[in-house]
C-alpha positions in Angstrom: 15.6 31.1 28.2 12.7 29.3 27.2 9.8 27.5 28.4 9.4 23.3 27.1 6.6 22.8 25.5 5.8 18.9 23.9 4.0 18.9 20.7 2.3 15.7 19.6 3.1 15.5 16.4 4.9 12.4 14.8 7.6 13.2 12.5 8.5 9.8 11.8 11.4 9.9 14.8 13.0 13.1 13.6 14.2 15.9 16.4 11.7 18.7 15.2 12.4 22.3 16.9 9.3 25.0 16.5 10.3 28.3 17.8 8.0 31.6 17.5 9.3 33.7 15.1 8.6 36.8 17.4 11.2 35.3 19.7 13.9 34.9 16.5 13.5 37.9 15.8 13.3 40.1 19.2 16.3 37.6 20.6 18.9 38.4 17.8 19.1 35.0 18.1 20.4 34.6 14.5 18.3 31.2 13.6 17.0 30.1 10.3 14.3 27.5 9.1 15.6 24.2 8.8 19.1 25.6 11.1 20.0 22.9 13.1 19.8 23.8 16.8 20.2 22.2 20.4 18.5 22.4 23.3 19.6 22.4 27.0 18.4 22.1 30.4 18.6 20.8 34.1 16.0 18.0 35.0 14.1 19.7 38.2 14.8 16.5 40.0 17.5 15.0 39.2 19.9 18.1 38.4 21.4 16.0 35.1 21.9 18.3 32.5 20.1 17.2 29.1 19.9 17.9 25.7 18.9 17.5 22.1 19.9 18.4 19.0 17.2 18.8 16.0 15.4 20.5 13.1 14.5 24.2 13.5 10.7 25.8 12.2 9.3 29.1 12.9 5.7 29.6 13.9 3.9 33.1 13.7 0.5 31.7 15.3 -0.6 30.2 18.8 1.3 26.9 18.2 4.3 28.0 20.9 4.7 31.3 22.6 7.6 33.8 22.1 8.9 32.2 25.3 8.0 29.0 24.5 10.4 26.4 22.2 8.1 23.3 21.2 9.7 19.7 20.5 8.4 17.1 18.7 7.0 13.9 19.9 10.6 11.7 19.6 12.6 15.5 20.7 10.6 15.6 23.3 10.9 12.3 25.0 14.8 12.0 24.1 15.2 15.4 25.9 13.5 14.2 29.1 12.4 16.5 30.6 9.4 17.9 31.8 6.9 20.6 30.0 7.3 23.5 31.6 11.1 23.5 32.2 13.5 25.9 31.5 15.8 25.2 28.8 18.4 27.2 26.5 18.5 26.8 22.7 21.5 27.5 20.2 22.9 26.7 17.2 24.5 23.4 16.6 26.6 21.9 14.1 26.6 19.2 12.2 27.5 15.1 13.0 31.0 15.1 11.7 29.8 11.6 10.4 28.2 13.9 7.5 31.4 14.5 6.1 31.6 10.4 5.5 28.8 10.7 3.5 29.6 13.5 1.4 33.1 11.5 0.8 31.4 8.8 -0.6 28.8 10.8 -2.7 32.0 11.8 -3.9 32.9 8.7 -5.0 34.7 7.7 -1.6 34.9 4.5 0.1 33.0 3.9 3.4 34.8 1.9 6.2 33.4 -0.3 9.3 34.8 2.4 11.6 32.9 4.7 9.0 29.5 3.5 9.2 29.8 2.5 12.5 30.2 6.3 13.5 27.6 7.4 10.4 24.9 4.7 11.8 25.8 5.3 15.7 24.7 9.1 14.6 21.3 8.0 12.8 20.3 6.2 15.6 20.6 8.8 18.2 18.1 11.2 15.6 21.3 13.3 15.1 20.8 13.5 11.2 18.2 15.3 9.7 15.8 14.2 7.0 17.5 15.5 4.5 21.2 14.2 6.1 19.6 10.7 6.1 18.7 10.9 2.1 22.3 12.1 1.6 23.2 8.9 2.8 20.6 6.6 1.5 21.7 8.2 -2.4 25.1 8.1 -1.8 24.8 4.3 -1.0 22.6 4.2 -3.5 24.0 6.1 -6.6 27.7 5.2 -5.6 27.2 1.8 -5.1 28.5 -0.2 -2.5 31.1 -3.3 -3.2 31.0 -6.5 -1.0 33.6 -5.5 1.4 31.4 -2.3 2.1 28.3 -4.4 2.4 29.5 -6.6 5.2 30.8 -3.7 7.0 27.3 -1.8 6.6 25.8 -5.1 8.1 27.8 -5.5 10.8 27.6 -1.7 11.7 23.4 -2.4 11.5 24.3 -5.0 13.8 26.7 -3.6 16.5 24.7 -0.2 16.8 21.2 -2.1 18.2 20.1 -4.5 20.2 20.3 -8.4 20.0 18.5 -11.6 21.3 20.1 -14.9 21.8 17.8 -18.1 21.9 20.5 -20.5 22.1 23.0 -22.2 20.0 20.0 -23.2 17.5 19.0 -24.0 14.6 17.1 -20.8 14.9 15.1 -20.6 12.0 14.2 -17.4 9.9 13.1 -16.3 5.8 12.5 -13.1 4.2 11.5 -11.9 1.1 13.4 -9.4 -0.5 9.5 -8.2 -1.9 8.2 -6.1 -5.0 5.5 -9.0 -5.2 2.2 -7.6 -3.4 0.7 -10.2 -1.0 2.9 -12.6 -0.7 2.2 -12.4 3.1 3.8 -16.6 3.5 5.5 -15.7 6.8 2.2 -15.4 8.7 1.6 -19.4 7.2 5.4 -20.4 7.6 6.0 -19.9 11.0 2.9 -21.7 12.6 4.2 -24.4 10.1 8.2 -24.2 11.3 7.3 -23.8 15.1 4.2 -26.4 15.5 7.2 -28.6 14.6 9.3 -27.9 17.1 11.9 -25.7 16.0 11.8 -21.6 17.1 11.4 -19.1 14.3 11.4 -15.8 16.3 10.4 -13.7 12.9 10.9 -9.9 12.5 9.0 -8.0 9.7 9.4 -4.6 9.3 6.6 -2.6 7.8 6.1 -1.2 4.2 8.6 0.3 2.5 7.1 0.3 -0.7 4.8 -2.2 -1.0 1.0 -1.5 -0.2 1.7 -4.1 2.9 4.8 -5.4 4.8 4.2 -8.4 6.6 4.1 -6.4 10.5 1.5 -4.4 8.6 -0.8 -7.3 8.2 -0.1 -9.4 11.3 -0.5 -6.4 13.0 -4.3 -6.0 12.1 -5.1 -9.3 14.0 -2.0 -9.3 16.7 -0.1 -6.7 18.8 3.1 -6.7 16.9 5.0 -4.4 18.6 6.6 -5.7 21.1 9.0 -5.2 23.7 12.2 -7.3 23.6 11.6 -9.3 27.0 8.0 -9.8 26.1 9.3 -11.2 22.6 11.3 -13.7 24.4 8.6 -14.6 26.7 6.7 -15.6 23.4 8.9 -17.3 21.6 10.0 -19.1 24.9 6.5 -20.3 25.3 5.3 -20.7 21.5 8.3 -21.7 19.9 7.8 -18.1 17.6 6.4 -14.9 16.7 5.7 -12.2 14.2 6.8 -9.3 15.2 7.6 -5.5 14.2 11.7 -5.4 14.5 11.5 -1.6 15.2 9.6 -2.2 18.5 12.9 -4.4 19.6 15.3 -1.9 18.5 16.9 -4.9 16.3 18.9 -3.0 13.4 17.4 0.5 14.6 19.1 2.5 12.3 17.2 0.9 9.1 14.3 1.5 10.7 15.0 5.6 10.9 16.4 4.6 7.0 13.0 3.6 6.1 11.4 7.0 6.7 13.4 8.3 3.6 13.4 4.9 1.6 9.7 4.8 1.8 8.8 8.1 0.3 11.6 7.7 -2.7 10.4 4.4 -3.2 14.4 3.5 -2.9 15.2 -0.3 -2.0 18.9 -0.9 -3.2 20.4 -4.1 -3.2 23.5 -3.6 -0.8 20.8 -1.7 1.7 18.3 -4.7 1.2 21.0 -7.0 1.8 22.7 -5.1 4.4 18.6 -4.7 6.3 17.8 -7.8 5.7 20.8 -9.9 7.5 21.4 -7.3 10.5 17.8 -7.8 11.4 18.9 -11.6 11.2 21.8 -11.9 12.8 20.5 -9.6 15.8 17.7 -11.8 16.4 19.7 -15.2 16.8 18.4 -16.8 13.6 21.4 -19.6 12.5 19.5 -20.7 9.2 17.5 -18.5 6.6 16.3 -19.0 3.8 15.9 -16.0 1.3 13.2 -15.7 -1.6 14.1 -13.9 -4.1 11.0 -13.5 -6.8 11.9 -12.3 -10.3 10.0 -11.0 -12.9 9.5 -8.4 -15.3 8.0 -5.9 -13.1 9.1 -6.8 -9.8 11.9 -5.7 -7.9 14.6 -8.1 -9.4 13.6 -8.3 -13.2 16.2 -10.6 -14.5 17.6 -14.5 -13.8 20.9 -13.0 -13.8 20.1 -10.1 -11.5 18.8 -12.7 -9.1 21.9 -15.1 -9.0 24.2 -11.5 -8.5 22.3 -10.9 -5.3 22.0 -14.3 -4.5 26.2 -14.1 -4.5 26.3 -11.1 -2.8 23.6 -12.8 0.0 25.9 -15.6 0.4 29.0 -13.8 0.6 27.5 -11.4 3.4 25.8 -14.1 5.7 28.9 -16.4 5.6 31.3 -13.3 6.5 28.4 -12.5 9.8 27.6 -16.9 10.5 24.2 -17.0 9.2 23.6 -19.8 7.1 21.1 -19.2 3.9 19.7 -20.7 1.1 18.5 -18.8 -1.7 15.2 -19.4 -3.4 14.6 -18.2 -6.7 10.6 -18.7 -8.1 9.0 -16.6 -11.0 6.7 -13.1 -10.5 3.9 -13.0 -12.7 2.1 -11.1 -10.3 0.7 -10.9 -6.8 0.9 -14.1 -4.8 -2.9 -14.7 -3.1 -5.7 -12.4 -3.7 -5.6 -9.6 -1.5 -3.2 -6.0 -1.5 -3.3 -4.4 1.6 -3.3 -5.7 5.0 -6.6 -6.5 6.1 -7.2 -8.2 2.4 -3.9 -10.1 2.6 -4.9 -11.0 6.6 -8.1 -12.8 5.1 -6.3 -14.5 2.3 -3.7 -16.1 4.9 -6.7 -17.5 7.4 -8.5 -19.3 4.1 -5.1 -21.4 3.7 -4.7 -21.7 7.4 -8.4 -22.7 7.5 -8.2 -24.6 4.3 -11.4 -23.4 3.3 -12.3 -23.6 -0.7 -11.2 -21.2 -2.7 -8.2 -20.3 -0.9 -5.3 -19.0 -2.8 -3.4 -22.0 -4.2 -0.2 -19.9 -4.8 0.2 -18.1 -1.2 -0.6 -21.9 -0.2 1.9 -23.8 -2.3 4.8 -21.1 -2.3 4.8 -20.8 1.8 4.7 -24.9 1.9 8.1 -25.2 -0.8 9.6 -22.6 2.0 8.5 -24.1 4.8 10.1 -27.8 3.5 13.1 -25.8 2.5 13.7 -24.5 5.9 13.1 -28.2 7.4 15.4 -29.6 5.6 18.1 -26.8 5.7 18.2 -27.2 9.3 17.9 -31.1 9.2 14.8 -31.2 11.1 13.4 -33.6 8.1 15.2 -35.3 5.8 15.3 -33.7 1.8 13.0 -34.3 0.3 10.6 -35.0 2.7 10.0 -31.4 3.9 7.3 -30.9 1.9 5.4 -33.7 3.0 6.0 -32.8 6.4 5.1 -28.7 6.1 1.6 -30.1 4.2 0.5 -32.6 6.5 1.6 -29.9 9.3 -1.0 -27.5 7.5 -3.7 -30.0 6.5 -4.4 -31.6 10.0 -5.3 -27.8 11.1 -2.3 -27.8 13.3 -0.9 -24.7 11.7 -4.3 -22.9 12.4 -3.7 -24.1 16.1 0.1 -23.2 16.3 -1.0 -19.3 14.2 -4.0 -18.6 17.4 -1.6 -19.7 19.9 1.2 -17.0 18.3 -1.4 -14.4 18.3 -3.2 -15.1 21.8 0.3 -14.4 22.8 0.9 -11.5 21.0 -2.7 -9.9 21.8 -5.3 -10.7 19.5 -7.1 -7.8 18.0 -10.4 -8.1 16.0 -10.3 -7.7 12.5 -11.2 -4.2 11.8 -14.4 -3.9 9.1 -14.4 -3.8 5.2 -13.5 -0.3 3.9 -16.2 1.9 3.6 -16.0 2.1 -0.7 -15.2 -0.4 -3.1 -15.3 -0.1 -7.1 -15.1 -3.0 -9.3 -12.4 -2.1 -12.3 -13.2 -4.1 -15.7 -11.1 -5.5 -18.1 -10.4 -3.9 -21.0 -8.7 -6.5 -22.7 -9.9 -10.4 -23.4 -8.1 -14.0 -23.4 -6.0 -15.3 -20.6 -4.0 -13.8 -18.1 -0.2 -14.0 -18.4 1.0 -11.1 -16.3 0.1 -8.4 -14.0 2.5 -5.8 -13.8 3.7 -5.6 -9.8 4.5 -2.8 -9.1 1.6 -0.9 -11.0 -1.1 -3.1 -9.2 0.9 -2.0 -5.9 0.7 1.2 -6.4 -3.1 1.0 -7.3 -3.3 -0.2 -3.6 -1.5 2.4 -2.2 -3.0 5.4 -3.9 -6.3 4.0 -2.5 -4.9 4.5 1.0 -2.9 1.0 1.7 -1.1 0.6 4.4 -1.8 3.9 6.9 -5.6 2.3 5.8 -5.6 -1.2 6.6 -8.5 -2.3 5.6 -7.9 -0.1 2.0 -6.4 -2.0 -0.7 -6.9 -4.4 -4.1 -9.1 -7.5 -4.5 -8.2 -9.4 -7.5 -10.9 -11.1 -9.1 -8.6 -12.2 -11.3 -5.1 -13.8 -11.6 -2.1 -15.3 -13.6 -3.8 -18.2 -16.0 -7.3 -17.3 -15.8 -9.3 -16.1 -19.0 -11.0 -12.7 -18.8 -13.4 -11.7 -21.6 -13.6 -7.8 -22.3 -15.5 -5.9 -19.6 -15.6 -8.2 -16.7 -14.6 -7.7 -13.5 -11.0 -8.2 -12.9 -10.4 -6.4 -9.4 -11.9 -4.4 -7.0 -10.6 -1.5 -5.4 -11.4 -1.0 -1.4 -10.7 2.6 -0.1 -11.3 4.5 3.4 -12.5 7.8 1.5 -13.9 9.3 -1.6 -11.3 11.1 -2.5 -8.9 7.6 -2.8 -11.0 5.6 -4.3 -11.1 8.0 -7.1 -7.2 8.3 -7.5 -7.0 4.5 -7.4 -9.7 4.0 -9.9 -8.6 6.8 -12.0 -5.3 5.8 -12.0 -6.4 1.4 -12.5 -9.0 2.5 -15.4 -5.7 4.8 -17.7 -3.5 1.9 -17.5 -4.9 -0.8 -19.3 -1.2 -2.1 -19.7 -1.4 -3.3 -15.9 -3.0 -7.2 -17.4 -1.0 -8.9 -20.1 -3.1 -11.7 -22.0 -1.6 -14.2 -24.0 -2.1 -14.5 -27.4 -4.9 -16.8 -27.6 -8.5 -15.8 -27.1 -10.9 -16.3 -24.4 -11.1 -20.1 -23.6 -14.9 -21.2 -24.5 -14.7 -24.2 -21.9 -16.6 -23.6 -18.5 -14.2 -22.1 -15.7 -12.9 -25.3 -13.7 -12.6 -27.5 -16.8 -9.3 -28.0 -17.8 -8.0 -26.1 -20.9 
């Protein structure tokens, strides 16, 4: 028998097990590291017999006691019972849902009944870490047809939670991302719902971008929210911007995520699969999609984008979700700002419409705006544009964005990060590219997201001239120590700017080339 003891450590809603190796090894007991073990007890109270099934580590210091077996923060609270109580611990075995995956690493097929059981399993933290990157890789290196990818949806779908708001149109968009900033949600939505129609939007957080849109809302709102208090929002706002793990919408992507983000693994079928779950579950009827492309973002090529723009299509008409697909051009970040406090500022200067706001973050969210009024007729084609502009001209937007987040729970923006480096260009003439995913990751070695105020300014962007040596970005880190990675890292890749072929422009900036 053993003692409970909670440990407060986060391990990213994995079962985690720490036992004393003392006990091990005085008990017989026949465990190894990473064995997978369950544990067992009688609530004091309520005499219900409960139990969890996770991870096993050894300790040889203070962290437990020989009679103590410690549980991480998620094994803890799924176990339920109190610190203190005595429980039993033994081996376990695994899922048998496993065995699906290994079938299909092997080339297999995966069923609805399949996933269903596979994803039923993920979302009660039955599968390890490494268990979940078996299946992540075997969707990802055996790929998944069509038939596969609606099932996987619908699995997403059936093993969480869902909202209902009424027969609609309930309005929703996503980007599929690998374009840093590119935060038009947060300007989007105060544009859809001033106008009267509900747009109850779930983001989820980075995967492996320096930002995901819940990460920047969530430095000026409360974004995780509760599922009755989301409804209470949207009921009395007409939207909101929300984290979708909070609402248990789709869970299991959300326990997907913890492996996706450290491969930096994205695959089409799972984006596709993530990204209409999370849809459907929250009620939306019309979405539309935007799928950038370019060289160095995550779809590279026209006719990669119309592939997934079939397989989008095909998915949300076999679940009853309406989309529309829209395809625009990656040259580079959209807006100024890489991280979420920079990206937070960059949204409020087109909300506020002050000068020198970014014009693409401000145009690209007004074309998806009009495309989601007219989708759902709510304005006639083509006046949607019109419409979402006057909408965000007259300040109504900025109105309709406080009221979302007074809702939510305003927070104060947090302060600048402590350090910031200006990087120089090495090269001269005008800008025709920054490469995507090397200015993302730039951001995130200087500490973007888990720092939110850490991240990349660009000084610089697509079509403006740069002579040699001038300030094309700065870098804005927490520490030292990150700043130095990211501006190591910015200052031996020169190849992160393209110029065109022409020289620096000699005219004034402002003056038209």
């Amino acid at each position: 028998m053993f003692k409970v003891k909670h440990l407060p450590i986060d391990t990213l809603r994995e079962h985690v097990i720490t036992i004393h190796q003392n006990a091990v090894r005085n008990g017989n007991l026949g465990f190894n590291p990473l064995d997978r073990a369950q544990v067992r007890g009688v609530h004091p109270v309520t005499g219900d017999m409960r139990e969890v099934v996770g991870v096993l580590n050894f300790c040889s210091d203070l962290l437990v006691q020989p009679d103590e077996i410690g549980l991480s923060e998620q094994a803890f609270h799924d176990l339920g019972l109190p610190e203190g109580c005595a429980v039993t611990a033994t081996l376990a075995t695994a899922p048998e849902s496993v065995d699906l995956v290994r079938a299909k690493l092997r080339g297999g097929r995966l069923s609805r009944g399949a996933f269903h059981e596979i994803l039923t399993d993920i979302c009660a933290h039955r599968y390890s870490r490494v268990e979940l990157t078996m299946f992540v890789l075997a969707c990802a290196l055996k790929t998944l047809d069509s038939v596969e990818v609606v099932d996987y949806t619908q699995a997403m779908i059936d093993t969480g939670a869902t909202l209902d708001f009424g027969p609609g149109p309930i309005a929703d968009k996503h980007s599929v991302g690998g374009v840093p900033g590119n935060r038009t949600t947060m300007i989007v939505v105060p544009i859809i719902t001033a106008l009267g129609l509900k747009m109850p939007k779930t983001s989820s957080r980075a995967i492996t971008s320096p930002a995901g849109t819940a990460d920047t809302m969530g430095v000026m709102a409360e974004v995780a929210l509760s599922a009755s208090r989301l409804r209470q929002i949207v009921e009395s706002t007409g939207g909101c911007i929300a984290w979708g793990g909070a609402v248990n919408l789709a869970p299991a992507d959300d326990i997907l995520i913890t492996v996706e983000r450290p491969m930096e693994v994205d695959t089409e079928a799972q984006m596709v699969a993530s990204i209409l779950a999370k849809k459907k579950s929250v009620g939306a009827t019309h979405v539309v999609i935007d799928l950038p492309v370019g060289r160095t973002a995550k779809i590279a090529t026209a006719d990669a984008a119309r592939e997934l723009s079939d397989l989008f299509r095909v998915v949300a008409a076999r679940i009853g979700v309406r989309v529309e697909i829209v395809i625009s051009a990656a040259l580079g970040p959209i807006g100024r700002g890489i991280g979420p406090r920079l990206e937070a500022l960059d949204v409020m200067k087109v909300l506020r419409r002050e000068p020198g706001a970014p014009a693409d973050l401000r145009e690209k969210s007004l074309h998806l705006a009009a495309r989601i009024l007219e989708m759902t007729d709510h304005v006639a084609a083509p006046y949607g544009y019109a419409t979402a502009r006057r909408v965000l001209d007259s300040g109504e937007a900025l109105r309709q964005f406080q009221r979302i987040v007074e809702a939510q729970g305003a927070r104060q923006l947090p302060p600048p990060a402590l350090y910031c480096e200006t990087i120089k260009s090495s090269g001269e003439g005008r800008i025709s590219e920054f490469d995507c995913w090397e200015i993302a990751r730039i951001a995130k070695l200087a500490g973007a997201p888990a720092n939110v105020s850490a991240g990349v300014l660009l000084l610089k962007n697509v079509g403006d001239v740069a002579a040699r040596g001038e300030p094309l970005m700065e870098v804005h880190a927490e520490s030292a120590m990150q700043l130095e990675f990211a501006r190591e890292y910015a200052n031996t890749h020169p190849d992160i700017v393209q110029f065109a072929a022409e020289k620096a422009d000699p005219k004034p900036r402002g003056e038209k080339p």
